[in-house]
C-alpha positions in Angstrom: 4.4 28.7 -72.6 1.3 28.4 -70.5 -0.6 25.6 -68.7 -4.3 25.8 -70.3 -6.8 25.1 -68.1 -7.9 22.4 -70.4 -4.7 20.5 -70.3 -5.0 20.4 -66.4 -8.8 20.3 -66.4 -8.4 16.2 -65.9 -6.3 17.1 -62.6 -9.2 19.6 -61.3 -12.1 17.3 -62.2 -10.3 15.4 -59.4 -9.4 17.9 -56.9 -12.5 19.8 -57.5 -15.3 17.2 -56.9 -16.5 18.3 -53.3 -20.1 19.1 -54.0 -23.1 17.5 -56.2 -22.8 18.5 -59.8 -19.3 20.0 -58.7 -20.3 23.6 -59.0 -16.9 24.7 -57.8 -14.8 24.1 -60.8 -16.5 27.1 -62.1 -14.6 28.6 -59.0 -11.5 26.8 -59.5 -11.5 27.7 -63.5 -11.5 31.3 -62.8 -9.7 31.2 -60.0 -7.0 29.3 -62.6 -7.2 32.5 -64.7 -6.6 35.0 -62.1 -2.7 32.9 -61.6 -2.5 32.8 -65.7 -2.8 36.9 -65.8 0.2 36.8 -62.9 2.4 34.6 -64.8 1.7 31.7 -62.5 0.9 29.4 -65.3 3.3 30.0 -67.3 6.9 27.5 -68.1 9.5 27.5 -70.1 11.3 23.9 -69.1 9.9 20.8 -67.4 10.0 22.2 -63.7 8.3 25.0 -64.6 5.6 22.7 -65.8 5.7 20.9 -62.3 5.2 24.0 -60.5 2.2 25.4 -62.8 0.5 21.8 -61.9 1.5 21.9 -58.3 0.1 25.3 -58.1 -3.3 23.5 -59.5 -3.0 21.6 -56.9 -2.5 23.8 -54.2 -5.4 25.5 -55.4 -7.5 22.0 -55.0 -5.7 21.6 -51.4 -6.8 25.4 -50.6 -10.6 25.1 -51.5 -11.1 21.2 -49.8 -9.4 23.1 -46.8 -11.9 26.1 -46.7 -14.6 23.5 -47.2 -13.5 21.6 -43.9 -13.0 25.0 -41.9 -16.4 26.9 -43.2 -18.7 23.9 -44.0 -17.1 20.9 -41.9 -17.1 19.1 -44.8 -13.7 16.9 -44.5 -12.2 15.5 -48.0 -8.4 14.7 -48.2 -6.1 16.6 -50.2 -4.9 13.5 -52.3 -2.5 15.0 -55.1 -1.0 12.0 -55.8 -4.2 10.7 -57.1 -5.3 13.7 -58.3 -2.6 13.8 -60.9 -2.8 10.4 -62.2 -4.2 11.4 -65.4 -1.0 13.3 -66.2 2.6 12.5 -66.1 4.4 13.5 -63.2 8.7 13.0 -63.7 9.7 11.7 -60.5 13.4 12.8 -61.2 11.8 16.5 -61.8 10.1 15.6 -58.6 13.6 14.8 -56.4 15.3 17.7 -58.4 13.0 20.4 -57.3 12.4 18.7 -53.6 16.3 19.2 -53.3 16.4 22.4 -55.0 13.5 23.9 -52.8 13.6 22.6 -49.4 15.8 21.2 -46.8 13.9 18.5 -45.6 15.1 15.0 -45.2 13.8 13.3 -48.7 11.3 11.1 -48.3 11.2 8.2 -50.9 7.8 8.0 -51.2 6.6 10.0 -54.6 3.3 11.1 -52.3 5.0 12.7 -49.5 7.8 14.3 -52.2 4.6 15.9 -54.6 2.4 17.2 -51.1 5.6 18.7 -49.6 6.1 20.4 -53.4 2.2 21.3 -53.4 2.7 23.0 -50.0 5.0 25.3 -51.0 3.1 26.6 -53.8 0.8 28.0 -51.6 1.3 30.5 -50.1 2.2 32.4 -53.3 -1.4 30.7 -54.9 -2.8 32.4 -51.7 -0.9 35.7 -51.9 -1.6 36.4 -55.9 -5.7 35.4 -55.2 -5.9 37.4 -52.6 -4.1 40.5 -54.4 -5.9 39.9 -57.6 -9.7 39.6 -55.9 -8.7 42.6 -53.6 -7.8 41.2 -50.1 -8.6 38.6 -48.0 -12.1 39.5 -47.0 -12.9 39.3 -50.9 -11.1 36.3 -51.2 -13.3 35.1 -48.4 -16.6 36.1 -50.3 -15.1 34.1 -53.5 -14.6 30.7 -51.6 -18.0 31.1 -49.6 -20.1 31.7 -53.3 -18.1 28.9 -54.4 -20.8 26.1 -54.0 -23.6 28.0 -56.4 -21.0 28.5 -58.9 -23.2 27.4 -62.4 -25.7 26.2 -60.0 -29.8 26.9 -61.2 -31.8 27.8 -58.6 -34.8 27.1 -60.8 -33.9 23.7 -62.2 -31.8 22.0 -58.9 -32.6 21.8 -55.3 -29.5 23.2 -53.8 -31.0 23.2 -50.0 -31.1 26.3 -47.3 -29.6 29.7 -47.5 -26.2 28.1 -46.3 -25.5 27.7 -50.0 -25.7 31.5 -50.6 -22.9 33.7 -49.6 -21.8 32.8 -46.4 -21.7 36.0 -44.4 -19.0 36.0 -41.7 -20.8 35.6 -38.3 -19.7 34.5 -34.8 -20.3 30.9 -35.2 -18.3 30.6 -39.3 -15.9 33.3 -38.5 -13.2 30.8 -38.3 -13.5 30.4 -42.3 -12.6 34.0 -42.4 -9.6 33.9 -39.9 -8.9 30.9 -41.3 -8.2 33.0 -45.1 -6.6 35.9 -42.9 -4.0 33.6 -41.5 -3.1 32.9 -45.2 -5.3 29.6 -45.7 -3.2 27.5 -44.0 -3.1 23.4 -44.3 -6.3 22.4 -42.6 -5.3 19.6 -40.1 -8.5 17.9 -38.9 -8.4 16.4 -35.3 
């Protein structure tokens, strides 16, 4: 089976709502159907479902992360409340955490489902990356992401920083940033 956009579109209103009028779900949407055509989506049991959502939500965690590192604009990657409109097993949850990593298990649900999240990923980073045609294109994809469904004619969206952010001295971090493999973005 596969994980529709639709039936995880509640999940990405959330994780997707960095920008007025949220132009980057368009981004995220697409970016949801690259992972479908690489079997990313897809589950045939109940922790194959939790991964196909926590690869959603890596994918929400990956694009507030470029926003901080190109834009400095700082949101939190809550996926705990970002999947409060679906149901989340929190035996799956302890299952997989035991099954995937050798951590100490933490009780609370919110550090069990980010640690989860995190290890999607890298493979959610790997397949866009392969699929758009490297990192510099995958670069280009997160830096158009903002005018994504946006009408220049019928909404103010600002200066030229909302048109493709070309890498320079001053934003190249956003693009070593992607090179490194879009790494958890730790703000100081």
């Amino acid at each position: 089976m596969i994980l529709e956009w639709d039936e995880i579109e509640s999940v990405a209103d959330r994780a997707f709502s960095v920008w007025v009028g949220a132009p980057e779900r368009e981004w995220a949407k697409n970016m949801w159907l690259l992972l479908e055509k690489h079997n990313l989506t897809c589950y045939e049991d109940e922790f194959g479902w939790h991964l196909a959502v926590f690869r959603v939500l890596a994918l929400g965690g990956i694009y507030r992360d470029f926003c901080a590192v190109a834009w400095d604009e700082h949101t939190d990657r809550w996926y705990w409340a970002w999947v409060d409109s679906i149901e989340i097993n929190p035996l799956i949850l302890g299952q997989l955490y035991g099954r995937e990593t050798t951590e100490e298990y933490d009780e609370e649900l919110s550090s069990t489902l980010s640690v989860l999240v995190e290890l999607e990923r890298a493979k959610v980073v790997a397949t866009l990356s392969e699929s758009l045609g490297g990192d510099i294109e995958l670069y280009n994809s997160l830096s158009t992401s903002r005018t994504h469904g946006v009408d220049p004619d019928e909404e103010d969206i600002g200066d030229s920083e909302f048109d493709h952010l070309e890498p320079t001295w001053g934003n190249s971090n956003a693009l070593l940033w992607v090179q490194e493999g879009c790494p958890p973005y730790l703000s100081e």
